[in-house]
Structures are given as structure tokens and as C-alpha cells.
C-alpha positions in Angstrom: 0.0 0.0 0.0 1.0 3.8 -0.3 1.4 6.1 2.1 1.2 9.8 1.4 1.8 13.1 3.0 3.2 11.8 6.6 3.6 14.8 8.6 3.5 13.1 12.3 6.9 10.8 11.9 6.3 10.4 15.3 2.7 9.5 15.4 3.5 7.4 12.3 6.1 5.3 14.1 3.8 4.2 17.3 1.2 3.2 14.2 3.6 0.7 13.1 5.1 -0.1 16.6 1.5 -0.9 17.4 1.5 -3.7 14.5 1.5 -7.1 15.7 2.8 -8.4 12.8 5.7 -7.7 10.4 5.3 -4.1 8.5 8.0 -3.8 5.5 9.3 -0.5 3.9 9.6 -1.5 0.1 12.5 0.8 -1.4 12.5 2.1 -5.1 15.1 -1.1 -6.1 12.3 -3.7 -4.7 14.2 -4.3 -1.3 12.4 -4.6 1.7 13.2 -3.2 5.2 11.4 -4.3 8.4 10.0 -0.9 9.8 9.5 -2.4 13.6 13.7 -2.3 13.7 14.2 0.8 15.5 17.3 1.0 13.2 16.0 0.3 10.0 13.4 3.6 10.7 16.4 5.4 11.4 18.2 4.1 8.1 15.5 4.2 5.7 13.4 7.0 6.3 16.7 9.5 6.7 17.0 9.3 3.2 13.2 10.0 2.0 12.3 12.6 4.9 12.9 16.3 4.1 11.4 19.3 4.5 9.3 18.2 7.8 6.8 15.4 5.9 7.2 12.1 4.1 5.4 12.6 0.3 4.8 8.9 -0.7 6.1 5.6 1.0 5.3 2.1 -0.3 4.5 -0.6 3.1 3.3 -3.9 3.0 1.5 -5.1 6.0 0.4 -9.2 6.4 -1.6 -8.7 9.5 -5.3 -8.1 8.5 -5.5 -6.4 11.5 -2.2 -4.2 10.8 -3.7 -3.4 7.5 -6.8 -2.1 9.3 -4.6 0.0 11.9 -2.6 1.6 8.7 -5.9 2.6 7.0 -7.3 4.2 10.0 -4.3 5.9 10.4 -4.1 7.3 7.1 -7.9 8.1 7.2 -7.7 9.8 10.0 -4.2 11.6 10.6 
């Protein structure tokens, strides 16, 4: 799924820490990089966050539940 226009990184992060199950960042090349690893935030996102807001990230969440908690956050954020 896409995710556009983050502007709460922080509020973003507790979304996915609040996933039960495994929430991947999937990078332009196709790679994938586990967003629960405190590092691998860190890592990835340092290179796509500027100017205050994330414009478009590309997750995949296998939890039904997970994929619920994503939409509601990007519904309601």
C-alpha cells in the first residue's frame, strides 16, 4: 500500500510499533526493510524525509489487523 503526506513521523512510528505483525518499507530497487527495527526507521526514512513530511512511501502489512490500523491511520491523521 502507499502512504502519502506523513507529517506526524512520530505518530507514524507508534502506528507501526503498534503492529502485531511484520510491516515492510519496500524501497525504489524492490528491497524490503522491516519498519518495527528501530534501526531500519532510522536508516531508511533519513534518506526519503525532508522538509518536515514524508510525500509517498510504499508498506506492506500481512496482519489483517495491521492493514486495518494503517488505514485508520491514514484516514484519520
Amino acid at each position: 500500500m502507499k502512504v502519502e503526506n506523513i507529517k506526524d513521523i512520530d505518530k507514524f512510528f507508534k502506528v507501526i510499533d503498534e503492529c502485531k505483525g511484520k510491516v515492510e518499507l519496500v524501497t525504489g530497487e524492490g528491497d524490503r526493510l522491516n519498519l518495527k527495527s528501530k534501526l531500519s526507521q532510522y536508516v531508511s526514512l533519513a534518506n526519503i524525509f525532508s522538509d518536515g513530511a514524508i510525500k509517498e512511501l510504499e508498506i506492506v502489512a500481512y496482519e489483517p489487523e495491521d492493514i486495518n490500523r494503517l488505514l485508520n491511520y491514514m484516514i484519520n491523521k
